[in-house]
C-alpha positions as CSV (number, residue, x, y, z in Angstrom):
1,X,81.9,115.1,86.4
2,X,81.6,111.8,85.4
3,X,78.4,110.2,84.2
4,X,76.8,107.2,85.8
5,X,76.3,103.9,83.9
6,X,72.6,103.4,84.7
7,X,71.5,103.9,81.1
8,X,68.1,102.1,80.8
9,X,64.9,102.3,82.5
10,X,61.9,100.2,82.0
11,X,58.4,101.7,83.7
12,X,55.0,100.6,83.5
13,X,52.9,102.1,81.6
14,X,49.5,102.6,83.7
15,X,50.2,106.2,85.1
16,X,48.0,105.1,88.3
17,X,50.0,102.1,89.3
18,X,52.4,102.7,92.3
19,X,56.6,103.3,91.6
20,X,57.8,100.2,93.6
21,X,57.4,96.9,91.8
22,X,57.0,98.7,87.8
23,X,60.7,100.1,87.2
24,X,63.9,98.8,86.4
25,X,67.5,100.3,85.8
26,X,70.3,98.5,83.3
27,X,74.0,99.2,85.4
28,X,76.1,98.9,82.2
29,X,79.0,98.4,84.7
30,X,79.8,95.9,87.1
31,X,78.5,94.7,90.7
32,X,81.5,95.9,92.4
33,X,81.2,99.4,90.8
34,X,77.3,100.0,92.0
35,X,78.4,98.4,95.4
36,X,81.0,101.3,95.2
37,X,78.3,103.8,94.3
38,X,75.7,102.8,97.0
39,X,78.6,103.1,100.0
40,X,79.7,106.5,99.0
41,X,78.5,108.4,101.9
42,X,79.9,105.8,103.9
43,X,83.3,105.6,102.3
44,X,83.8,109.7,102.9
45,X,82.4,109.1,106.5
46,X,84.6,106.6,107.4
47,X,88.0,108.2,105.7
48,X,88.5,105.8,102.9
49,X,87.7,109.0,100.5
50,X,89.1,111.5,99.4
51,X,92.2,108.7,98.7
52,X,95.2,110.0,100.7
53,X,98.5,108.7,99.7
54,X,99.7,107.3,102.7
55,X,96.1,105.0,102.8
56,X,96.0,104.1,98.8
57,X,97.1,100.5,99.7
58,X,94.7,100.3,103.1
59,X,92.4,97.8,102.5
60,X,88.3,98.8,102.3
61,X,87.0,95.8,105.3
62,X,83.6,97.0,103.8
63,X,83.4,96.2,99.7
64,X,86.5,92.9,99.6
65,X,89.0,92.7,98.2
66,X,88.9,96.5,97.0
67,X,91.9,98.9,98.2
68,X,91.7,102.5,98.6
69,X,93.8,103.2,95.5
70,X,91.0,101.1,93.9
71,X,87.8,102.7,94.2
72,X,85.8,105.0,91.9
73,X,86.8,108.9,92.8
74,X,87.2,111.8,90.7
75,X,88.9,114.2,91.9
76,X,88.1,116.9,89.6
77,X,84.6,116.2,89.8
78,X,82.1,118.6,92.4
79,X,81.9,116.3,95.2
80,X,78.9,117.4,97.0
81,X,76.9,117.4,93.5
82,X,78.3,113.7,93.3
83,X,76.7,112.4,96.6
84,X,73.5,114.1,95.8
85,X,73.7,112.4,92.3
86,X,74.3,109.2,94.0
87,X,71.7,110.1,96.6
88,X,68.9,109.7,94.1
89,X,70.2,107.3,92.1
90,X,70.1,105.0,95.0
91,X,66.7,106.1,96.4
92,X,65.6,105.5,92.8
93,X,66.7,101.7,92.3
94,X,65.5,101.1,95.9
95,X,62.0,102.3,95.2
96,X,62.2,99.9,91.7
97,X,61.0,96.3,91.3
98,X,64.9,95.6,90.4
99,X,68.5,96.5,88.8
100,X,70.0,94.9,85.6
101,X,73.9,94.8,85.9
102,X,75.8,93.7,83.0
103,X,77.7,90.9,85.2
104,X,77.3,87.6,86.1
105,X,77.5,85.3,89.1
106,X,80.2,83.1,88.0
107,X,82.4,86.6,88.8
108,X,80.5,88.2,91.3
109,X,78.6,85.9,93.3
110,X,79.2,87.6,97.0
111,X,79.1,91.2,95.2
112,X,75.9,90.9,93.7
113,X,74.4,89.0,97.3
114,X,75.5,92.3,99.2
115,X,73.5,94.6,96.3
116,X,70.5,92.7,96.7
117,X,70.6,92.9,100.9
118,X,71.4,96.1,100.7
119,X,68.8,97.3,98.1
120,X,66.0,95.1,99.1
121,X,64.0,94.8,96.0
122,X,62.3,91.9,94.2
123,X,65.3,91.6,91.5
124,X,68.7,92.2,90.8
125,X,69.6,90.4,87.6
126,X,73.2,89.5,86.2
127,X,72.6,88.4,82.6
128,X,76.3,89.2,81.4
129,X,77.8,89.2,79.4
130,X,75.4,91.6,77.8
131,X,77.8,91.4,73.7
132,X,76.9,87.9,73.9
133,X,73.0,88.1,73.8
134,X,73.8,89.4,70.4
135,X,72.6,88.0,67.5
136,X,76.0,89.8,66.0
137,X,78.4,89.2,68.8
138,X,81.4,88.6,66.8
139,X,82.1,92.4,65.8
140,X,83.1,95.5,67.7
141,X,80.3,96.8,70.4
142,X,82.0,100.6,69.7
143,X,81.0,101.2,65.8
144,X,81.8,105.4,66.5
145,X,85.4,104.2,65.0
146,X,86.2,102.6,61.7
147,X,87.0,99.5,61.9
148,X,90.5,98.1,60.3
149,X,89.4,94.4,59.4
150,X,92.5,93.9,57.7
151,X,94.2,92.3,61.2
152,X,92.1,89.4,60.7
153,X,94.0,88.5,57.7
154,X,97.0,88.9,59.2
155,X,96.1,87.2,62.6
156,X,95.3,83.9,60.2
157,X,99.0,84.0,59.4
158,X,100.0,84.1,63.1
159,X,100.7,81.2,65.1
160,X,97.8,80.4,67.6
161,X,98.4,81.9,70.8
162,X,101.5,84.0,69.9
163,X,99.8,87.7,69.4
164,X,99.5,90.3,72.2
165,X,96.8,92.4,71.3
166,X,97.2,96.1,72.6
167,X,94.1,98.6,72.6
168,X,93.6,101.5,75.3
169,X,89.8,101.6,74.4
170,X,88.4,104.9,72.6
171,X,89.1,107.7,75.6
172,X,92.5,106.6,77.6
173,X,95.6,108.5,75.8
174,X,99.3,108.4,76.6
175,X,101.4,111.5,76.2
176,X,104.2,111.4,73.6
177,X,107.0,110.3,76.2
178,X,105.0,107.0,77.2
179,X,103.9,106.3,73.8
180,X,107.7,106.2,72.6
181,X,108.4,104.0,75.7
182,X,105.0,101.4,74.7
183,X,106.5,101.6,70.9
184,X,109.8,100.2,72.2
185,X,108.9,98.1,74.9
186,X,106.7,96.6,72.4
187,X,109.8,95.8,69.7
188,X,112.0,94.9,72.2
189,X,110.0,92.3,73.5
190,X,110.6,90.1,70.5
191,X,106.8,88.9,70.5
192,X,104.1,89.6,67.5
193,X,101.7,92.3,68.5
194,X,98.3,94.6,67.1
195,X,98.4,97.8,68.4
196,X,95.4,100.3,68.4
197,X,96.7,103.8,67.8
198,X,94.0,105.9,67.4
199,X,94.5,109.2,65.6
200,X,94.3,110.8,69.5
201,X,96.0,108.0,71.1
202,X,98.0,110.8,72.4
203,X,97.6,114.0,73.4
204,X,98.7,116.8,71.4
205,X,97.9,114.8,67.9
206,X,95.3,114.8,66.3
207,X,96.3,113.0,63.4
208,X,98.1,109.9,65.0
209,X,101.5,110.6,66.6
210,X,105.0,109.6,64.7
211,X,106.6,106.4,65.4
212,X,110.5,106.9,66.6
213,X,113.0,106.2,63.7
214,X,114.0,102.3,63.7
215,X,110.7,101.8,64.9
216,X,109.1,99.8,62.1
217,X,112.3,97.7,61.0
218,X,112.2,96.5,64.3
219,X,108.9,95.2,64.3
220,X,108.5,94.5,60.5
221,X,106.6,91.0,60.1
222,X,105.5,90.5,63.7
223,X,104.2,93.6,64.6
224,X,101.1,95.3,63.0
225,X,99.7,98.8,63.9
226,X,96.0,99.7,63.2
227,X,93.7,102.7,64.0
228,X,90.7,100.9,65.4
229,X,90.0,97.0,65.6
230,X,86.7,94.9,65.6
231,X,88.0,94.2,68.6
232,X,85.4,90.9,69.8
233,X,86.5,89.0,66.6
234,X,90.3,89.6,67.3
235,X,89.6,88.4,70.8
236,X,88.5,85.5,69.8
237,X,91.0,84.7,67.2
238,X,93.2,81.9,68.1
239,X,96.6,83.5,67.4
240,X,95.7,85.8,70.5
241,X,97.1,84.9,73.6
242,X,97.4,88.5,75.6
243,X,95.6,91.7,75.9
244,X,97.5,94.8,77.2
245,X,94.0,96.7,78.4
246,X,93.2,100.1,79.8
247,X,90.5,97.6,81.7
248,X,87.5,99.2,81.0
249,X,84.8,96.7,82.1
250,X,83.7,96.0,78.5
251,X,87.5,95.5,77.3
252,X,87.6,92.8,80.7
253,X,84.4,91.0,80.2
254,X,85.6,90.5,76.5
255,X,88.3,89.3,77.5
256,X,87.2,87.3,80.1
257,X,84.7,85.6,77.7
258,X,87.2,84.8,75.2
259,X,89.6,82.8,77.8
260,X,92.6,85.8,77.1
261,X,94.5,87.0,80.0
262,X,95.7,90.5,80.3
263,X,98.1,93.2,81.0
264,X,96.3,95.8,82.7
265,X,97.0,99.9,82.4
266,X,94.0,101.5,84.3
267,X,93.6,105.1,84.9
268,X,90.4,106.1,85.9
269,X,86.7,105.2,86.4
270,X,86.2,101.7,87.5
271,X,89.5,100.3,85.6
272,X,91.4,100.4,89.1
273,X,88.8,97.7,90.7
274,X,88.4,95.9,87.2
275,X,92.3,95.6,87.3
276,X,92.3,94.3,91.2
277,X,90.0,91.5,90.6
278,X,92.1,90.7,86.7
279,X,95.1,90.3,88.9
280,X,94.4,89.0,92.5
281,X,91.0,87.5,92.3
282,X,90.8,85.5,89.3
283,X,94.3,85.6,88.8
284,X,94.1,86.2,84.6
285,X,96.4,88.8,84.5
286,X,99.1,91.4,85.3
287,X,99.1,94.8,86.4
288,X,102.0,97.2,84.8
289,X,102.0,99.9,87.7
290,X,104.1,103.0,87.8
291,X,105.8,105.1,84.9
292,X,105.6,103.3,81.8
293,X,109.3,102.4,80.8
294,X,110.5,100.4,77.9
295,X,112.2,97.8,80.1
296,X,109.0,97.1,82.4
297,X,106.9,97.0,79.0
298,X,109.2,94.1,77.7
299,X,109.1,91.7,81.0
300,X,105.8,92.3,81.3
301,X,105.3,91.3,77.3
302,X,107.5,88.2,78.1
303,X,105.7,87.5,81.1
304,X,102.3,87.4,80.7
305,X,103.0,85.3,76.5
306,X,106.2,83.2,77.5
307,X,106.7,82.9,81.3
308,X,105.4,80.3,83.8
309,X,103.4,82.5,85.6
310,X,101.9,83.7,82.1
311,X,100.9,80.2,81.2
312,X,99.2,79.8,84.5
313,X,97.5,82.8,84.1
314,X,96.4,81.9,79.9
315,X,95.3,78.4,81.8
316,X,93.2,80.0,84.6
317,X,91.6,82.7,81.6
318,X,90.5,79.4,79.6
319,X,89.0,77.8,82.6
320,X,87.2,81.6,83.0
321,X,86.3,81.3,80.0
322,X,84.4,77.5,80.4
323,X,82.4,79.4,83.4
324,X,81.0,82.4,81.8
325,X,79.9,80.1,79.0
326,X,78.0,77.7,81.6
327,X,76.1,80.8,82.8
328,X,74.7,81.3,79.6
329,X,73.7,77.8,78.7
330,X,70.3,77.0,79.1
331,X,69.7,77.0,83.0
332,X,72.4,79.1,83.4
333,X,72.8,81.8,85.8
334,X,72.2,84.2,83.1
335,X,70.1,82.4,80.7
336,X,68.2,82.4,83.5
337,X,68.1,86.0,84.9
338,X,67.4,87.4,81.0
339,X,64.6,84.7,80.8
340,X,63.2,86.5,84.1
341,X,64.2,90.1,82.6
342,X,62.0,89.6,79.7
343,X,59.0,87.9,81.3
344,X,59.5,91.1,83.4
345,X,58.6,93.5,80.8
346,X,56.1,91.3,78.9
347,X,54.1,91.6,82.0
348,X,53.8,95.1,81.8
Protein backbone atom coordinates (compact mmCIF):
# COMPACT_ATOMS: atom_id res chain seq x y z
CA UNK A 1 0.00 0.00 0.00
CA UNK A 2 1.24 3.11 -0.62
CA UNK A 3 2.44 5.60 1.93
CA UNK A 4 0.99 9.02 2.43
CA UNK A 5 3.18 12.14 2.03
CA UNK A 6 2.27 13.88 5.34
CA UNK A 7 5.77 13.51 6.76
CA UNK A 8 6.05 16.26 9.49
CA UNK A 9 4.14 17.17 12.45
CA UNK A 10 4.67 20.14 14.68
CA UNK A 11 2.75 19.92 18.33
CA UNK A 12 2.78 21.98 21.22
CA UNK A 13 4.44 21.13 23.80
CA UNK A 14 2.14 21.86 27.00
CA UNK A 15 0.46 18.32 27.44
CA UNK A 16 -2.69 20.26 28.87
CA UNK A 17 -3.31 22.60 25.99
CA UNK A 18 -6.22 21.48 23.68
CA UNK A 19 -5.40 19.48 19.89
CA UNK A 20 -7.06 22.24 17.71
CA UNK A 21 -4.96 25.35 17.19
CA UNK A 22 -1.22 23.43 18.40
CA UNK A 23 -0.52 20.91 15.43
CA UNK A 24 0.53 21.14 12.04
CA UNK A 25 1.19 18.48 9.13
CA UNK A 26 3.95 19.16 6.09
CA UNK A 27 2.03 17.45 2.67
CA UNK A 28 5.32 16.83 0.82
CA UNK A 29 3.02 16.55 -2.30
CA UNK A 30 0.86 18.89 -4.01
CA UNK A 31 -2.65 20.71 -3.43
CA UNK A 32 -4.32 18.72 -6.03
CA UNK A 33 -3.02 15.38 -4.56
CA UNK A 34 -4.48 16.13 -0.79
CA UNK A 35 -7.63 17.56 -2.57
CA UNK A 36 -7.63 13.92 -4.05
CA UNK A 37 -7.01 12.36 -0.67
CA UNK A 38 -9.81 14.32 1.26
CA UNK A 39 -12.65 13.32 -1.60
CA UNK A 40 -11.85 9.73 -1.53
CA UNK A 41 -14.98 8.53 -0.02
CA UNK A 42 -16.73 10.64 -2.27
CA UNK A 43 -14.90 9.67 -5.42
CA UNK A 44 -15.88 5.68 -4.73
CA UNK A 45 -19.45 6.91 -3.79
CA UNK A 46 -19.99 8.60 -6.75
CA UNK A 47 -18.33 5.93 -9.41
CA UNK A 48 -15.32 7.84 -10.32
CA UNK A 49 -13.19 4.86 -8.46
CA UNK A 50 -12.28 2.05 -8.86
CA UNK A 51 -11.18 3.63 -12.65
CA UNK A 52 -13.16 1.60 -15.29
CA UNK A 53 -11.88 1.77 -18.69
CA UNK A 54 -14.64 2.84 -20.52
CA UNK A 55 -14.70 6.19 -17.83
CA UNK A 56 -10.72 6.81 -17.73
CA UNK A 57 -11.22 9.95 -19.97
CA UNK A 58 -14.62 11.11 -17.99
CA UNK A 59 -13.93 14.17 -16.56
CA UNK A 60 -14.04 14.51 -12.33
CA UNK A 61 -16.81 17.96 -12.19
CA UNK A 62 -15.64 17.83 -8.55
CA UNK A 63 -11.49 18.35 -8.32
CA UNK A 64 -10.90 20.49 -12.28
CA UNK A 65 -9.36 19.79 -14.52
CA UNK A 66 -8.58 16.17 -13.20
CA UNK A 67 -9.84 13.02 -15.34
CA UNK A 68 -10.52 9.72 -14.09
CA UNK A 69 -7.45 8.16 -15.62
CA UNK A 70 -5.81 10.93 -13.56
CA UNK A 71 -6.40 10.40 -9.97
CA UNK A 72 -4.36 8.69 -7.25
CA UNK A 73 -5.61 4.72 -7.03
CA UNK A 74 -3.76 1.75 -6.37
CA UNK A 75 -5.07 -1.03 -7.34
CA UNK A 76 -3.07 -3.48 -5.57
CA UNK A 77 -3.38 -1.70 -2.47
CA UNK A 78 -6.32 -2.93 0.43
CA UNK A 79 -8.91 -0.52 -0.30
CA UNK A 80 -10.93 -0.48 2.82
CA UNK A 81 -7.59 -0.08 4.87
CA UNK A 82 -6.96 2.89 2.46
CA UNK A 83 -10.22 4.86 3.32
CA UNK A 84 -9.72 4.20 6.96
CA UNK A 85 -6.06 5.55 6.52
CA UNK A 86 -7.39 8.49 4.82
CA UNK A 87 -10.22 8.68 7.30
CA UNK A 88 -7.85 9.70 10.04
CA UNK A 89 -5.56 11.49 8.25
CA UNK A 90 -8.23 13.90 7.35
CA UNK A 91 -9.88 14.03 10.86
CA UNK A 92 -6.29 14.71 11.96
CA UNK A 93 -5.40 17.83 9.83
CA UNK A 94 -9.07 19.05 10.53
CA UNK A 95 -8.66 19.01 14.23
CA UNK A 96 -4.94 20.99 13.51
CA UNK A 97 -4.19 24.71 13.58
CA UNK A 98 -3.05 24.12 9.78
CA UNK A 99 -1.40 22.03 6.78
CA UNK A 100 1.96 22.81 5.11
CA UNK A 101 1.88 21.69 1.37
CA UNK A 102 4.96 21.95 -0.63
CA UNK A 103 3.17 24.16 -3.44
CA UNK A 104 2.51 27.43 -4.13
CA UNK A 105 -0.28 29.80 -5.26
CA UNK A 106 1.19 30.94 -8.45
CA UNK A 107 0.21 27.02 -9.49
CA UNK A 108 -2.57 26.22 -7.38
CA UNK A 109 -4.45 29.17 -6.46
CA UNK A 110 -8.22 27.58 -6.81
CA UNK A 111 -6.76 24.13 -5.38
CA UNK A 112 -5.37 25.30 -2.33
CA UNK A 113 -8.84 27.83 -1.83
CA UNK A 114 -10.98 24.44 -2.00
CA UNK A 115 -8.49 22.69 0.83
CA UNK A 116 -8.87 25.51 3.07
CA UNK A 117 -12.96 25.55 2.70
CA UNK A 118 -13.05 22.25 2.99
CA UNK A 119 -10.74 21.84 6.00
CA UNK A 120 -11.67 24.84 7.89
CA UNK A 121 -8.65 25.53 9.92
CA UNK A 122 -6.67 28.70 10.81
CA UNK A 123 -3.76 27.82 8.09
CA UNK A 124 -2.97 26.10 5.05
CA UNK A 125 0.37 27.35 3.89
CA UNK A 126 2.04 26.99 0.34
CA UNK A 127 5.67 27.92 0.86
CA UNK A 128 7.03 25.89 -2.37
CA UNK A 129 9.11 25.33 -3.60
CA UNK A 130 10.32 23.68 -0.50
CA UNK A 131 14.50 22.78 -2.48
CA UNK A 132 14.58 26.45 -2.76
CA UNK A 133 14.53 27.46 1.06
CA UNK A 134 17.83 25.75 0.92
CA UNK A 135 20.72 27.25 1.81
CA UNK A 136 22.22 24.39 -0.77
CA UNK A 137 19.61 24.34 -3.36
CA UNK A 138 21.86 23.84 -6.29
CA UNK A 139 22.56 19.98 -5.72
CA UNK A 140 20.35 16.80 -5.82
CA UNK A 141 17.45 16.70 -2.91
CA UNK A 142 17.86 12.50 -3.38
CA UNK A 143 21.65 11.95 -1.94
CA UNK A 144 20.66 7.85 -1.40
CA UNK A 145 22.43 7.66 -5.08
CA UNK A 146 25.85 8.70 -6.03
CA UNK A 147 25.99 11.45 -7.87
CA UNK A 148 27.88 11.52 -11.46
CA UNK A 149 29.06 15.30 -11.53
CA UNK A 150 30.99 14.72 -14.46
CA UNK A 151 27.71 15.89 -16.80
CA UNK A 152 28.36 19.32 -15.74
CA UNK A 153 31.52 19.34 -17.57
CA UNK A 154 30.13 18.09 -20.33
CA UNK A 155 26.90 20.26 -20.33
CA UNK A 156 29.53 23.42 -20.34
CA UNK A 157 30.52 22.13 -23.78
CA UNK A 158 26.85 21.93 -25.00
CA UNK A 159 25.19 24.66 -26.70
CA UNK A 160 22.60 26.51 -24.41
CA UNK A 161 19.32 25.10 -24.72
CA UNK A 162 20.12 22.04 -26.92
CA UNK A 163 20.21 19.05 -24.21
CA UNK A 164 17.17 16.94 -23.27
CA UNK A 165 17.81 15.67 -19.97
CA UNK A 166 16.15 12.20 -19.31
CA UNK A 167 15.84 10.79 -15.68
CA UNK A 168 12.83 8.37 -14.47
CA UNK A 169 13.50 9.46 -10.73
CA UNK A 170 14.94 6.58 -8.29
CA UNK A 171 11.78 3.92 -8.31
CA UNK A 172 9.99 4.06 -11.97
CA UNK A 173 11.75 1.20 -14.22
CA UNK A 174 11.16 0.12 -17.81
CA UNK A 175 11.42 -3.49 -18.86
CA UNK A 176 14.10 -4.48 -21.33
CA UNK A 177 11.80 -4.12 -24.47
CA UNK A 178 10.96 -0.27 -23.66
CA UNK A 179 14.42 0.45 -22.64
CA UNK A 180 15.74 -0.70 -26.13
CA UNK A 181 12.93 1.41 -27.73
CA UNK A 182 13.97 4.83 -25.24
CA UNK A 183 17.86 3.88 -26.32
CA UNK A 184 16.85 4.27 -29.98
CA UNK A 185 14.33 6.76 -29.95
CA UNK A 186 16.75 8.72 -28.19
CA UNK A 187 19.75 8.30 -31.12
CA UNK A 188 17.36 8.64 -33.67
CA UNK A 189 16.27 11.76 -32.74
CA UNK A 190 19.43 13.46 -33.78
CA UNK A 191 19.40 15.85 -30.49
CA UNK A 192 22.17 15.76 -27.54
CA UNK A 193 20.79 14.02 -24.52
CA UNK A 194 21.79 12.86 -20.46
CA UNK A 195 20.23 9.94 -19.61
CA UNK A 196 19.88 8.44 -15.98
CA UNK A 197 20.20 4.72 -16.13
CA UNK A 198 20.33 3.58 -12.89
CA UNK A 199 21.85 0.12 -12.18
CA UNK A 200 17.83 -1.01 -11.84
CA UNK A 201 16.48 1.18 -14.42
CA UNK A 202 15.04 -2.02 -15.54
CA UNK A 203 13.76 -4.82 -14.25
CA UNK A 204 15.55 -7.93 -14.27
CA UNK A 205 19.14 -6.14 -13.88
CA UNK A 206 20.62 -5.39 -11.23
CA UNK A 207 23.80 -4.16 -12.58
CA UNK A 208 22.50 -1.68 -15.33
CA UNK A 209 21.09 -3.35 -18.42
CA UNK A 210 23.16 -3.63 -21.97
CA UNK A 211 22.85 -1.05 -24.51
CA UNK A 212 21.86 -2.68 -28.09
CA UNK A 213 24.91 -3.02 -30.49
CA UNK A 214 25.26 0.40 -32.69
CA UNK A 215 24.02 1.96 -29.75
CA UNK A 216 26.89 4.22 -28.65
CA UNK A 217 28.27 5.05 -32.24
CA UNK A 218 25.10 6.44 -32.78
CA UNK A 219 25.06 8.72 -30.10
CA UNK A 220 28.89 9.26 -29.63
CA UNK A 221 29.57 13.17 -28.94
CA UNK A 222 25.91 14.25 -28.27
CA UNK A 223 24.70 11.77 -26.10
CA UNK A 224 25.97 11.03 -22.54
CA UNK A 225 24.65 8.19 -20.17
CA UNK A 226 25.13 8.47 -16.38
CA UNK A 227 23.91 6.40 -13.35
CA UNK A 228 22.53 9.16 -11.14
CA UNK A 229 22.67 13.14 -11.75
CA UNK A 230 22.74 16.09 -9.28
CA UNK A 231 19.84 16.63 -10.90
CA UNK A 232 18.86 20.60 -9.61
CA UNK A 233 22.27 21.81 -10.94
CA UNK A 234 21.70 20.11 -14.39
CA UNK A 235 18.31 21.76 -14.43
CA UNK A 236 19.51 24.73 -14.21
CA UNK A 237 22.21 24.53 -16.58
CA UNK A 238 21.76 26.56 -19.64
CA UNK A 239 22.47 23.95 -22.26
CA UNK A 240 19.16 22.22 -20.97
CA UNK A 241 16.22 22.88 -22.83
CA UNK A 242 13.84 19.50 -22.11
CA UNK A 243 13.24 17.03 -19.43
CA UNK A 244 11.76 13.64 -20.35
CA UNK A 245 10.24 13.07 -16.55
CA UNK A 246 8.46 10.16 -14.89
CA UNK A 247 6.66 13.46 -13.19
CA UNK A 248 7.01 12.88 -9.78
CA UNK A 249 6.09 16.14 -8.12
CA UNK A 250 9.63 16.95 -7.00
CA UNK A 251 11.09 16.16 -10.74
CA UNK A 252 7.95 18.89 -11.91
CA UNK A 253 8.48 21.55 -9.40
CA UNK A 254 12.24 21.39 -10.42
CA UNK A 255 11.45 21.73 -13.43
CA UNK A 256 9.01 24.23 -13.15
CA UNK A 257 11.38 26.44 -11.18
CA UNK A 258 14.15 26.19 -13.54
CA UNK A 259 11.79 27.49 -16.66
CA UNK A 260 12.37 23.73 -18.51
CA UNK A 261 9.46 22.16 -20.21
CA UNK A 262 8.95 18.49 -20.19
CA UNK A 263 8.10 15.21 -21.76
CA UNK A 264 6.08 13.42 -19.36
CA UNK A 265 6.03 9.29 -18.71
CA UNK A 266 3.89 8.89 -15.50
CA UNK A 267 2.96 5.70 -14.04
CA UNK A 268 1.68 5.78 -10.79
CA UNK A 269 1.09 7.80 -7.59
CA UNK A 270 0.30 11.39 -8.26
CA UNK A 271 2.44 11.54 -11.68
CA UNK A 272 -0.95 11.05 -13.78
CA UNK A 273 -2.44 14.60 -12.23
CA UNK A 274 1.22 16.20 -12.14
CA UNK A 275 1.32 15.25 -15.97
CA UNK A 276 -2.38 16.73 -16.66
CA UNK A 277 -1.65 20.03 -15.29
CA UNK A 278 2.38 19.88 -17.24
CA UNK A 279 0.41 19.43 -20.41
CA UNK A 280 -3.14 21.14 -20.38
CA UNK A 281 -2.99 23.61 -17.62
CA UNK A 282 0.21 25.36 -17.86
CA UNK A 283 0.84 24.17 -21.11
CA UNK A 284 5.01 23.35 -20.42
CA UNK A 285 4.98 20.20 -21.71
CA UNK A 286 4.02 16.94 -23.61
CA UNK A 287 2.64 13.73 -22.60
CA UNK A 288 4.22 10.43 -24.44
CA UNK A 289 1.06 8.10 -23.88
CA UNK A 290 0.80 4.49 -24.86
CA UNK A 291 3.59 1.84 -25.65
CA UNK A 292 6.79 3.35 -25.72
CA UNK A 293 8.01 2.98 -29.45
CA UNK A 294 11.16 4.30 -31.03
CA UNK A 295 9.28 6.40 -33.60
CA UNK A 296 6.90 8.21 -30.97
CA UNK A 297 10.23 8.73 -28.73
CA UNK A 298 11.88 10.63 -31.69
CA UNK A 299 8.82 13.12 -32.63
CA UNK A 300 8.28 13.69 -29.34
CA UNK A 301 12.33 14.50 -28.88
CA UNK A 302 11.95 16.83 -31.94
CA UNK A 303 8.88 18.26 -30.68
CA UNK A 304 9.19 19.39 -27.48
CA UNK A 305 13.56 20.82 -28.44
CA UNK A 306 12.88 21.88 -32.26
CA UNK A 307 9.22 22.31 -33.10
CA UNK A 308 6.89 25.37 -32.83
CA UNK A 309 4.74 23.96 -30.46
CA UNK A 310 8.07 23.08 -28.32
CA UNK A 311 9.28 26.61 -28.43
CA UNK A 312 5.91 27.82 -27.19
CA UNK A 313 5.97 25.48 -24.58
CA UNK A 314 10.10 26.38 -23.54
CA UNK A 315 8.56 30.17 -23.78
CA UNK A 316 5.47 29.52 -21.48
CA UNK A 317 8.20 27.30 -18.87
CA UNK A 318 10.36 30.61 -18.76
CA UNK A 319 7.44 32.74 -18.02
CA UNK A 320 6.61 29.81 -15.14
CA UNK A 321 9.64 30.18 -14.16
CA UNK A 322 9.42 34.38 -13.62
CA UNK A 323 6.15 33.37 -11.31
CA UNK A 324 7.44 30.93 -8.93
CA UNK A 325 10.37 33.25 -8.45
CA UNK A 326 7.96 36.30 -7.58
CA UNK A 327 6.35 34.03 -4.85
CA UNK A 328 9.48 33.78 -3.20
CA UNK A 329 10.59 37.36 -3.27
CA UNK A 330 10.07 39.18 -0.22
CA UNK A 331 6.17 39.64 -0.03
CA UNK A 332 5.69 36.84 -1.97
CA UNK A 333 3.16 34.29 -1.63
CA UNK A 334 5.53 32.10 -0.18
CA UNK A 335 8.01 34.30 1.47
CA UNK A 336 5.09 35.03 3.07
CA UNK A 337 3.42 31.74 4.18
CA UNK A 338 7.14 30.34 5.53
CA UNK A 339 7.38 33.78 7.36
CA UNK A 340 3.91 32.79 9.04
CA UNK A 341 5.12 28.95 9.36
CA UNK A 342 7.90 29.91 11.42
CA UNK A 343 6.34 32.57 13.69
CA UNK A 344 4.05 29.57 14.02
CA UNK A 345 6.36 27.36 15.82
CA UNK A 346 8.26 30.09 17.65
CA UNK A 347 5.07 30.73 19.36
CA UNK A 348 4.95 27.50 20.74
Amino acid sequence: MCCLPIETSWQARDPHASPKGLSASCFTKRAICLGCFLAYPMLHQKGYLPPRESKLYMPVKELPPLRVRDLFYSSWSNHKKMRELLARANEAMKNSSGVVINTLDALETAELKRIFEELNIPMVLAPGPLHKLSSNSTRSSTMELDQDCSCIEWLDKQPSDSVLYVSFGSLASLDSSEFLEVAWGLANSGHPFLWVVRADSVRGFLDGPDFPNGFEAAVHGRGKVIRWAPQLEVLAHPAVGGFWTHSGWNSTLESISEGVAMICRPQFADQMMNTRYVVNTWGVGLELEGELERGKIEKAVRNLMKEKEGEEMRDRAKELKKNVADCLKAGGTSQMAIDKLVDYILSM
